[in-house]
ZADRENBA-697395 format. One line per 8 residues: number of its first residue (from 1); for each residue y, z, x of C-alpha. Coordinates in pm, whole numbers, m for minus. Each point is the difference from the previous one (the first is absolute). Example, Ala and Ser with C-alpha at 12.3 -4.5 7.8 and 13.67 -1.06 7.14 Angstrom:
// residues 2
1 = m450/780/1230 ~ 344/m66/137
END
This chain:
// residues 109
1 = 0/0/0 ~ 322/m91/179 ~ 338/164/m121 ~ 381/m149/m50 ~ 305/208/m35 ~ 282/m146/m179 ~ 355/135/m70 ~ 277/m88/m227
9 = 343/149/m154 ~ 103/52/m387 ~ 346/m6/m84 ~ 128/272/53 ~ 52/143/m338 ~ m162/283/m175 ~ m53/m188/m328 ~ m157/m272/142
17 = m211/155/206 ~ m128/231/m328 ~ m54/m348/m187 ~ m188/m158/346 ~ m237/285/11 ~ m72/m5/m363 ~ m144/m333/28 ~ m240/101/309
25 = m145/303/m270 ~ m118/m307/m219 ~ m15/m319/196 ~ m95/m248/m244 ~ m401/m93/51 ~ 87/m356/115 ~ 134/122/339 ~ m274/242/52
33 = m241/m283/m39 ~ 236/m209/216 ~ 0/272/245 ~ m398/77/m31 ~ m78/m304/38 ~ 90/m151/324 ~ m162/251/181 ~ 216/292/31
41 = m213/325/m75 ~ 278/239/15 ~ 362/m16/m56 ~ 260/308/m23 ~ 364/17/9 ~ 253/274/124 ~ 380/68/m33 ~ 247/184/250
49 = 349/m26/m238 ~ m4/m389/m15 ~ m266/m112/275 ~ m340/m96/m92 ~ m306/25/220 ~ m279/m193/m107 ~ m377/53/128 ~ m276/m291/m38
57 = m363/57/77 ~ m147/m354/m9 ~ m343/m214/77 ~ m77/m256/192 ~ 86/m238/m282 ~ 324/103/m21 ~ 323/m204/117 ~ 386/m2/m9
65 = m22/m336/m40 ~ m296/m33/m336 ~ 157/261/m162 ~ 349/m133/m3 ~ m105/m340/m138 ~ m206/149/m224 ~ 326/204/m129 ~ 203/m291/m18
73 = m266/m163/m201 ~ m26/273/m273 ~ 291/m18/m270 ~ m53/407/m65 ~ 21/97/369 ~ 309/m177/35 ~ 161/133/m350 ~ m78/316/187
81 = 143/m75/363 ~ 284/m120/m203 ~ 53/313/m190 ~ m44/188/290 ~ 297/m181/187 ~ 254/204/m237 ~ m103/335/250 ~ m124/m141/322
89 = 259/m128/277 ~ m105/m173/286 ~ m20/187/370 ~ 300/m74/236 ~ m179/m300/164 ~ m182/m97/m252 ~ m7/m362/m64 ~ 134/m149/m350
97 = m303/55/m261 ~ m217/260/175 ~ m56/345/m123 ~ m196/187/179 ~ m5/34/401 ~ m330/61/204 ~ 6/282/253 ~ m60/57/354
105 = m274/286/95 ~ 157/139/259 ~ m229/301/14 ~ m345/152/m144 ~ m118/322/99
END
């Protein structure tokens, strides 16, 4: 099982970040199965304020690449993504369109 970590900002406001987190208590089944399905076992999300840390524990069939034409491919995965634009803001750096940013391991105990 190989792991990614991923990090992103909210806007900064405490509204939207009630409404973001309200969503990821009942993601809607079509993203699970989106997220199931291309070979990610294990997924969780954490906040600091407005940053995000993501954690991935994927297979071998897994890829950055599958799984993001396989997004852009499903109508209900990008009604989602789209939705989710209205809290998400894109990392200093980040280049136009992309959400979230992979991470550097820079240590393990």
């Amino acid at each position: 099982m190989k792991r990614y970590c991923l990090t992103l900002d909210l806007h900064d406001d405490p509204l939207l970040i009630a409404e973001y987190e309200a969503y990821h208590q009942a993601v809607w089944p079509e993203i699970l199965q989106s997220i199931s399905g291309s070979g990610i076992h294990n997924m969780e999300i954490y906040r600091y304020s407005n940053r995000l840390f993501m954690i991935m524990e994927v297979d071998e069939s897994f890829s950055f690449e599958a799984k993001g034409a396989a997004d852009a491919a499903n109508p209900k995965v990008q009604e989602w993504e789209e939705l989710m634009w209205k809290y998400q803001k894109p990392l200093p750096g980040a280049k136009p369109g992309e959400k979230w940013m992979l991470m550097d391991k820079i240590f393990q105990l």
